[in-house]
N, C-alpha and C positions, 0 to 999 in steps of 0.2 A: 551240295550234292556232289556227289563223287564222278570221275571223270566218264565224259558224253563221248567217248569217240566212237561209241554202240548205240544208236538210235534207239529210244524206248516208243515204237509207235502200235503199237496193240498189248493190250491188256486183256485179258479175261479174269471171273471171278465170280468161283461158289460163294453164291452169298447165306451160307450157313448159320443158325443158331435162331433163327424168330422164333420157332415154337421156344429154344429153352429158354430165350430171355422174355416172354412171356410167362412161363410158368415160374421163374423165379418171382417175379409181383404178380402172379395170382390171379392172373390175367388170361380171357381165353387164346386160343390159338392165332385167332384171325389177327388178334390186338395188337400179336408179334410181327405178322406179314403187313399191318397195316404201317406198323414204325418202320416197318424194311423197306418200306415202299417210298417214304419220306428219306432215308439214307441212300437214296437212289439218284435222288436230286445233287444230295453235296458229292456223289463218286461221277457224275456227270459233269460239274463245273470243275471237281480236281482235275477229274481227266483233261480239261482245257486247260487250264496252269499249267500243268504238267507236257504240255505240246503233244497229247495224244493224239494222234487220228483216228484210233478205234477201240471202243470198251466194249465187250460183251458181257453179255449177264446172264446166270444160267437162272432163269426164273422162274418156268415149268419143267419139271421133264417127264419122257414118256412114263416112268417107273409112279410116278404123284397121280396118275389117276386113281391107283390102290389104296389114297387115303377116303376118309369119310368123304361122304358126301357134300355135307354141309360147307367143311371145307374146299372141295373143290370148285365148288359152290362161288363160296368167299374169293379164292384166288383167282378168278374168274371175272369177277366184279370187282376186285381190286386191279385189274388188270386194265379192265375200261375205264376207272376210275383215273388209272396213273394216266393213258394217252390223253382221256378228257383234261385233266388237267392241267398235265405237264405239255399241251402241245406247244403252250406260247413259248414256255421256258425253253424248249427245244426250236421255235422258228427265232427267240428272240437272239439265242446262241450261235445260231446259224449251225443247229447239228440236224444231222437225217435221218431219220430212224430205219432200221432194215430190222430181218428177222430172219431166224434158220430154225427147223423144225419142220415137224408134219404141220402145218400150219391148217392145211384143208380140214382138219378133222377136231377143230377149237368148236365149238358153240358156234353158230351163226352171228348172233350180237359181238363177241368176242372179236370174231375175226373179223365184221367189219370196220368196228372202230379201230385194229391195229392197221388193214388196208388204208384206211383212209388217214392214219396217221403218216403211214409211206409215202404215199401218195403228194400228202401236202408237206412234207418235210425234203423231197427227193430230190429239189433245188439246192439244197442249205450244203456248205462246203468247209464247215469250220472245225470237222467232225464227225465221228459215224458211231452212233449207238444203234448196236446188235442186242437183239434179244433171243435168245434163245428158246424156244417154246413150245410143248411137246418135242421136247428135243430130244435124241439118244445118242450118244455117240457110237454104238453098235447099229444102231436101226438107218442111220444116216450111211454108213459103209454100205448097208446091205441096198439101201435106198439106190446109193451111187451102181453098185454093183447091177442091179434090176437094170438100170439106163443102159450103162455098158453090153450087156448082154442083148438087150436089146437092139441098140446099135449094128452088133456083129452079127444077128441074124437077119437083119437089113440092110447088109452087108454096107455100113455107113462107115465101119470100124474093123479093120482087121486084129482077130486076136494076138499075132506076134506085134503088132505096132503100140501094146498096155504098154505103158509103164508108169513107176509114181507120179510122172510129172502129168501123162494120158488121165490119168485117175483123177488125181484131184480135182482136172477139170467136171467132174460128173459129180462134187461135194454140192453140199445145199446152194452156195453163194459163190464159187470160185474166184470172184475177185478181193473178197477181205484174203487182207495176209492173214497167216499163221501167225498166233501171238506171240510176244516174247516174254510175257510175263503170264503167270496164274497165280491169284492171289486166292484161299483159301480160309475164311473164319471161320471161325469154335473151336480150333485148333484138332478137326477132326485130317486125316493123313489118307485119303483117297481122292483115285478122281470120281466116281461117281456117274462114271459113264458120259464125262464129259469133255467133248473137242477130242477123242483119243486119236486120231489122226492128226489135228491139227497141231498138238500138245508134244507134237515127238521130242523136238529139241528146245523146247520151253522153259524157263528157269521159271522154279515155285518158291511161292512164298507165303507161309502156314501162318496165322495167327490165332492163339486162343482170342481176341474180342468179338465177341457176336455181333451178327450182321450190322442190326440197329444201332451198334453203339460205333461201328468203324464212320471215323470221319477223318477228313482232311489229315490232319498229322498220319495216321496210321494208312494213308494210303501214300503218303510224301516218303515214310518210313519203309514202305516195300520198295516205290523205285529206287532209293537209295542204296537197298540190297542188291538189286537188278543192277545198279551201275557201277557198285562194288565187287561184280562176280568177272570173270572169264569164260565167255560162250566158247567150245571147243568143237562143239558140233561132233562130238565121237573122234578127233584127227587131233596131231602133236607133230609141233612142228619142229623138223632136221636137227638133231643138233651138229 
């Protein structure tokens, strides 16, 4: 791997393609999300090889309530399905799970099993899996924005005392960093309404292989791009 003198410690990642790599084997929809949800597991243990402290995952967002039902259905239960399961794999790692999203407004069953996966993981220090869930990254702005306004008519918050660094604190989670990396499969070229705030100075990394099929090599193969780049942060220095 290419030179560390840049810390790689947050990652995010559309995990793009389940429907098309279900439909290319003939497969229904869910069959896709359910192989994406097993690929969830091996970008969890890289992120630990990899010395990450934090992976988010964009795995609902607010815009997917718009598909069928059935399927919202399924992602929903695949959802409980992943914390029932994965909880050991996550306390035996010692990672924690958090979340960002309109989280109140999940299914009832939904949101209490992701609660109680927080809950019981909020010790664990080896690691921090974000999931992102009804998430929007417009909706989260306006989210922050609401509070703040709030604040100032409560006079808790003086309007000339905002600035980016006032703001961010009113973001879903304000203690995860800002990632350094965004990794993106199907090789589609947007963000998708997601982390736009958090994503300002972010280096990306696009790959055509669909969600299910990205494993360990191809996530060793991003941070390598990540440690082969120059962060400039918009600035050039003196000559």
């Amino acid at each position: 791997m290419g030179s560390k003198q840049k810390k790689l410690r947050h990652v995010a990642i559309i995990m793009d393609g389940n429907g098309r790599w279900a439909k290319k084997r003939g497969l229904p929809h869910l069959e896709g999300h359910r192989k994406g949800a097993e690929a969830v597991q091996t970008a969890i243990e890289t992120a630990q090889e990899l010395g990450l402290e934090y992976l988010t995952l964009y795995a609902f967002s607010t815009e997917n309530w718009s598909r069928p039902q059935d399927e919202v259905d399924g992602l929903m239960s695949l959802l409980e399905e992943f914390i029932e399961e994965k909880l050991d794999v996550l306390q035996e790692k010692k990672v924690r799970l958090k979340t960002v999203g309109r989280t109140e407004e999940l299914p009832e069953t939904t949101r209490q099993k992701l609660y109680e996966g927080i809950e019981k993981t909020a010790g664990n220090d080896r690691g921090t899996l974000v999931l992102a869930i009804n998430y929007g990254g417009r909706a989260e702005i306006v989210d922050a924005a609401k509070k703040i306004a709030r604040a100032a008519v409560e006079n808790e918050l003086k309007p000339e005392a905002i600035d980016e660094k006032v703001f961010a604190q009113y973001m879903y989670d304000p203690s995860i960093p800002d990632p350094d990396l965004m990794i993106r499969t199907s090789g589609e070229l947007r963000l998708s309404n997601f982390l736009i705030w958090e994503l300002s100075y972010a280096e990306f990394y696009i790959t055509d292989i669909l969600w299910p099929d990205f494993g360990r090599e191809e996530f060793y193969k991003a941070a390598d791009a990540f440690y082969g780049r120059k962060r400039r942060y918009g600035g050039r220095p003196a000559v």
